[in-house]
N, C-alpha and C positions, 0 to 999 in steps of 0.2 A: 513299596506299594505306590501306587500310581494315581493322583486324585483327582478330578475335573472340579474346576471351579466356575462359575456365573462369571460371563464376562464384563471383566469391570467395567461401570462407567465411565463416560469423557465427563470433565471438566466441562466447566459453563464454559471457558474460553471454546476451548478444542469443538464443544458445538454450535458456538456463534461462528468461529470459523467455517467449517464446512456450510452453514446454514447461508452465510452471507455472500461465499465465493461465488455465486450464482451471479448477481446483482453487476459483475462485470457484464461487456457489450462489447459487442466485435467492433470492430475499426469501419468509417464510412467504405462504401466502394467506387468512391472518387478521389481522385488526390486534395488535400489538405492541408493546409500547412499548421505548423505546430507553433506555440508561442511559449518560452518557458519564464511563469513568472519571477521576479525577484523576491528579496526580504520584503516583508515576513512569513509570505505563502511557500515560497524556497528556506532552505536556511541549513546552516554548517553547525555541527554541535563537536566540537574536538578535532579529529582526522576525519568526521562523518560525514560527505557532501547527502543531501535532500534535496533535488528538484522537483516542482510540481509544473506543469506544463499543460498544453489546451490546446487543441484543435481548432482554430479559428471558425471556421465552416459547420462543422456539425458540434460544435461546443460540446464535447468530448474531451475529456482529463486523464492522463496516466502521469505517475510519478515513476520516481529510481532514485535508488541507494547505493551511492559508493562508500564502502568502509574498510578499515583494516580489525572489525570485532568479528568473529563468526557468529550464529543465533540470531542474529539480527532479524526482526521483520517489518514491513512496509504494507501501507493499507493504503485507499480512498476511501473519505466517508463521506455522506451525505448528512447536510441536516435534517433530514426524513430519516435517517438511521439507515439507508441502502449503503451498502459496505463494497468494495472490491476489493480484493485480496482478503487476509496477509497471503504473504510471499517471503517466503524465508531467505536470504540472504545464499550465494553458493562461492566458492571457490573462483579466484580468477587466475589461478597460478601466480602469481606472481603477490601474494602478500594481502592482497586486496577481496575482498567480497563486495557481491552487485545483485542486485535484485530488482524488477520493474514490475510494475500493475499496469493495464491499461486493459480496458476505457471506463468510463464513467458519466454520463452527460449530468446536468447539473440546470437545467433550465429553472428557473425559479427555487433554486435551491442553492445556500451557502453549501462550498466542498473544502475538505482540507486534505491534507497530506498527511500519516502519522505513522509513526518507527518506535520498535520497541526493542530494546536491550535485553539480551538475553536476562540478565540480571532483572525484569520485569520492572525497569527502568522505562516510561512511555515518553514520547516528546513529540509534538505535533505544529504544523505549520498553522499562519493564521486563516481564518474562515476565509473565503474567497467569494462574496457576495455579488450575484447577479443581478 
């Protein structure tokens, strides 16, 4: 016998996710150049590389995750709580996963960079204050 059940709820995560991926921004439509901060807004945690990076010109942020963990995910967040991403980590064939967020602008707002292990292990870069 065959049963229908109410579909389950998400998770508070699973609906801040979807709630926040919005809060990304497309890319200026003029060239740009990029700036990728150093420690401690970038930062390496094991085999993990994290860079956070800017658009100089329309002060716009996206990050990326290089790793050898799969589940991995990568966010932007604002200190007003606007979010872009997560972004789940994918395959690079070769041993590695990668994942990128962008854009974010950040005008009168600390931004940071944050990654989370599958393991619900979080680590995040420091505030980036304008």
């Amino acid at each position: 016998m065959l049963f229908v059940a109410p579909a389950a709820h998400a998770d508070v995560a699973e609906k801040r996710e979807l709630k926040t991926a919005s809060a990304c921004q497309s890319g200026p439509w003029y060239p740009d150049y990029s700036y990728v901060f150093g420690s401690p807004y970038s930062f390496t945690f094991g085999s993990t590389r994290v860079k956070h990076a800017q658009l100089r010109l329309s002060d716009k942020n996206s990050a990326w995750v290089t790793t050898k963990w799969p589940g991995m995910k990568i966010w932007l967040e604002r200190t007003d709580g606007k979010v872009c991403g997560p972004k789940k980590v994918v395959s690079q064939g070769d041993g590695t996963y990668f994942a990128s967020v962008k854009y974010l602008s950040n005008p009168g707002h600390g931004i940071r960079v944050c990654i989370k292990y599958r393991t619900g292990t979080t680590k995040c870069g420091k505030w980036k204050k304008e």
